[in-house]
C-alpha positions in Angstrom: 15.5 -13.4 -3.3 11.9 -13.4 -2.3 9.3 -11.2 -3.9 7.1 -9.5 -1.9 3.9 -7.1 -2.8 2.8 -4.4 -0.3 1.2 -1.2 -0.2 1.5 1.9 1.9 -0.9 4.7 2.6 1.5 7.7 2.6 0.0 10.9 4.1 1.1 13.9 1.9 3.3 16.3 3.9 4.7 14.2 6.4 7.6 12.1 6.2 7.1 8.3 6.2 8.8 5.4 6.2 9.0 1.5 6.2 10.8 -1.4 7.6 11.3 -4.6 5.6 13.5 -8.1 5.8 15.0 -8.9 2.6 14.7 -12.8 2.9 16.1 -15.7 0.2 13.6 -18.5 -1.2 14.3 -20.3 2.1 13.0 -17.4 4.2 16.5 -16.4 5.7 17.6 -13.2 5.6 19.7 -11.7 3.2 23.5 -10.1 3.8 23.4 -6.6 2.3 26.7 -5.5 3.2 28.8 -3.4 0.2 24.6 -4.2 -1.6 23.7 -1.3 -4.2 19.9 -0.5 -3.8 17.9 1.4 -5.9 14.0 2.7 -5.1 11.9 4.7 -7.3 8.8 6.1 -7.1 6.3 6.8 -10.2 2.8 7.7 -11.2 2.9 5.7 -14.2 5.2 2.2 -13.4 5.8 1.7 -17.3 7.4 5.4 -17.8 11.4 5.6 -17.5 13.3 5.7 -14.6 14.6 9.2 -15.4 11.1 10.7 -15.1 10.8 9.0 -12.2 8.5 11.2 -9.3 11.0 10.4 -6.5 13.9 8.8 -5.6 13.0 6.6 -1.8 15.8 6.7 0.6 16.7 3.4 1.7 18.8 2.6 4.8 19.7 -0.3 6.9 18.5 -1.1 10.0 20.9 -4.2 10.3 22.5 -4.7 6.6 23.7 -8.3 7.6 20.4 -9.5 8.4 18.5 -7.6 5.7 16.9 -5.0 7.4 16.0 -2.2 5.5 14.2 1.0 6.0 12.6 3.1 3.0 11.7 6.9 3.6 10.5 10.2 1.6 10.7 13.2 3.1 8.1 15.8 4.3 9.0 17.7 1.0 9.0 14.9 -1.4 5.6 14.4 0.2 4.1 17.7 0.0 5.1 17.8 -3.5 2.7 14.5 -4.4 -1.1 15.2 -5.9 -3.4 12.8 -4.1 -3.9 9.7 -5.6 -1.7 5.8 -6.5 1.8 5.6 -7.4 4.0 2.6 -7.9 7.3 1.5 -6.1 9.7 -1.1 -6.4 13.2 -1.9 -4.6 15.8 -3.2 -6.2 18.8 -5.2 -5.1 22.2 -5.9 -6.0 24.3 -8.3 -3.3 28.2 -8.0 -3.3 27.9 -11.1 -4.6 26.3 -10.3 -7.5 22.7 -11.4 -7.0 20.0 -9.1 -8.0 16.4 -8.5 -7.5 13.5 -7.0 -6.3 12.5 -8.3 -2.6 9.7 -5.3 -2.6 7.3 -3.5 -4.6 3.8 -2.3 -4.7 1.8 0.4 -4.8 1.7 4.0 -2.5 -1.4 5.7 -2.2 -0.8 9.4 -1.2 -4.0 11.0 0.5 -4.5 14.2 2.2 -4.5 13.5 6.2 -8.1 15.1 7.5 -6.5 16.3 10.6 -4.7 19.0 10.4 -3.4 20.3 13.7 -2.9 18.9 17.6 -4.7 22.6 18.8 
């Protein structure tokens, strides 16, 4: 699988999310039917997965073309302190490949506006 960095500005109480391909060496996309996915996020990306801040939903957009949507709530949001965090996805294939297509950092802020009137 291909390894990609990106980072996300993630505005603290709102929900978010992202859309991704997961894609081999070749660029093609990866089947992720019957996959087991795994997404973390943490404040410190050395620390154990069991302290991890959150746990990122991921779903699939289009699992046999590798298209996958991450997503944390407006409460898993609202409970983040301004400032970076780390993230990684991980990937198992029901054929038994493994990796991590995505990772990077997410940098909750406070948004500035804070009402429509």
């Amino acid at each position: 699988m291909a390894e990609t960095e990106r980072d996300f500005r993630v505005p603290i109480g709102n929900s978010w999310s992202a859309r991704f391909t997961v894609v081999d060496d070749d660029d093609d996309p990866v089947n992720l039917t019957g996959a087991t996915t795994r997404c973390l996020l943490k404040s410190d990306p050395d620390s154990a997965d069991s302290v991890a801040t959150a746990t990122i939903a991921v779903s699939y957009v289009n699992a046999s073309v590798g298209q996958v949507r991450i997503s944390l709530t407006y409460t898993q949001t609202a409970a983040l302190s301004e400032g970076q965090y780390w993230f990684d996805f991980l990937v198992r294939t029901s054929e038994g490949k493994e990796g991590t297509p995505l990772g990077g950092a997410i940098y909750a802020y406070t948004p500035i506006t804070r009402a429509l009137t």
